[in-house]
C-alpha positions, 0 to 999 in steps of 0.5 A: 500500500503506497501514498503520495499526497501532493499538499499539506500544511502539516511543516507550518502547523509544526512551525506555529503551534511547535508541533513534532513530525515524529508523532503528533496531534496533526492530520499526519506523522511519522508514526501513523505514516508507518502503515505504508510501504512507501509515503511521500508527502509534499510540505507546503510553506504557507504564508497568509496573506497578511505577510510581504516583503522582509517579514514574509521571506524571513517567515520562510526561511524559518518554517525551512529550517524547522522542517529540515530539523523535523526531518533530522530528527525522524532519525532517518525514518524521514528523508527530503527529497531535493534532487533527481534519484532521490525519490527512490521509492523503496519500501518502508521510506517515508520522503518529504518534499518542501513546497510553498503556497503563496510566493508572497515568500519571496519577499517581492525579490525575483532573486529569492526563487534561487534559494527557494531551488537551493532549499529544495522547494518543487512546488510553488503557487503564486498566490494564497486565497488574496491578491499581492505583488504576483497576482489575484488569488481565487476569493480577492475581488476585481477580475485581475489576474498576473501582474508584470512580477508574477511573470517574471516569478513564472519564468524564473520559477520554472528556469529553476524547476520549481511547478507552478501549482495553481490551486488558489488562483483566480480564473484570470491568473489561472489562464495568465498562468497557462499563457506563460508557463511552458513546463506542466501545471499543478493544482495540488489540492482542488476538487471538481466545480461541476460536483461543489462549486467552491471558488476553489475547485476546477471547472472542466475546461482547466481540469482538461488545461492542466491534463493538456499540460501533463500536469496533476489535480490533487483530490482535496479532502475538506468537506467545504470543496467536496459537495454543496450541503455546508460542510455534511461531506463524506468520503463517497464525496471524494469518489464523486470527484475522482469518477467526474475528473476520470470521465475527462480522461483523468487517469495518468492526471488524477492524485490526491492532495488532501490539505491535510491540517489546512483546517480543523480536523471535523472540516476534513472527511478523515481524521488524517492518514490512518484514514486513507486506507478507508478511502483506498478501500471504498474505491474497491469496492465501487470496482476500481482496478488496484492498478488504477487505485494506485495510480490515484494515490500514489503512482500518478504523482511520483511518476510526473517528479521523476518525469520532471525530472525534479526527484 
């Protein structure tokens, strides 16, 4: 049984409320990872919206250096992976990859994006929920989308090959995006619009945009993304979205990105990743093939890193 979850703010949560990756109250450790064969994780920097400039870079470099020091501390049950051959995929490994949501991080400084590479950051979205320096993120008002930095951020992002993941932008950076971006796209945590139409999930046109790309769509776990009742998801929710993003032609683009610890444990439809193969268990029983169930949470994922060249 394998696991690739491309977003979660499990490292930041670590950081703010001095939390450990060994074991820990969160969605996800290292203890309750234990029951995979293999598990990769991505760990997103976040940054609110409140925070530019200094303040925001130097937020972080600090929320860097504590996974790094999470990481040292797993005793080599955790390892980061930062350079290609370093997702090897063997059994019994747990690999942890640093990502950042929302490139106000950058501190307004084009010339940052070089330590994000030197850090290992392989995923970075320009915006989080507002608008700043980059660009319009999916719930600021007006119908702007990248500015003249948020270009120069694209294209100095994917010279260091780092994936733009565009799962909080607004529909008009989402498109600018797509305009510029000459490598594949992401959208690590997002759910299907035509099933709950949050602001935050894709519309079919954008789902077929980022499969055209050769890019990934992460199924987002939080029930406010996966149906329209206020918050009554369940995981038949999930399925919902998976079987709509496969009936497009989803199966080599569909994973899962569950947004683990992006919110309070009762908003998510599992208590965190000793659910996860509750969630496998119910796709067999609605007569997924292993095969394809893999693909979803876990193959899909790791084969675009290694076909990106980026682990």
């Amino acid at each position: 049984m394998r696991y690739f979850d491309l977003h979660c703010d499990t490292m930041t949560e670590c950081y703010v409320n001095d939390r450990h990756i060994e074991s820990n109250d969160l969605h996800t450790d290292c203890d309750r990872a234990a029951q995979f064969d293999t598990y990769a994780q991505c760990y997103a920097v976040w940054m609110p919206d409140s925070l530019h400039g200094d303040k925001a870079f130097q937020r972080f470099r600090n929320v860097a250096e504590r996974f790094s020091e999470e990481i040292r501390s797993t005793d080599h049950t955790m390892c980061q992976c930062k350079a290609p051959g370093d997702l090897e995929l063997n059994s019994g490994h747990q690999y942890a990859i640093l990502t950042v949501e929302n490139a106000t991080a950058l501190g307004g400084k084009i010339e940052n994006v070089a330590e994000f590479a030197r850090l290992g950051v392989k995923l970075c979205s320009l915006t989080w929920n507002g608008e700043n320096e980059l660009g319009r993120g999916v719930r600021a008002t007006g119908d702007g989308g990248i500015t003249p930095f948020g270009r120069q951020v694209v294209e100095e992002l994917e010279q260091n090959r780092i994936i733009i993941d565009v799962s909080h932008a607004s529909p008009e950076l989402f498109y600018d995006i797509v305009a510029i971006a000459k490598n594949p796209i992401v959208a690590t945590h997002s759910n299907a619009k035509s099933i709950c139409h949050s602001a935050r999930n894709l519309t079919d046109e954008q789902f077929l945009i980022i499969r055209q790309s050769g890019g990934l769509v992460g199924l987002n776990l939080y029930k406010g993304f996966l149906n329209d009742r206020q918050g009554k998801a369940c995981l038949e929710d999930v399925l919902r979205h998976a079987e709509h993003f496969l009936s497009l032609g989803g199966e080599e683009t569909l994973s899962i990105g569950a947004d683990w610890d992006g919110g309070a444990k009762e908003d998510f439809v599992a208590s965190g990743i000793e659910e996860i193969p509750e969630l496998m268990e119910l796709f067999l029983r609605h007569n997924y093939l292993e095969s394809l169930i893999d693909k979803i949470f876990f193959k899909n994922a790791a084969d675009f890193f290694k076909r990106e060249n980026l682990l």
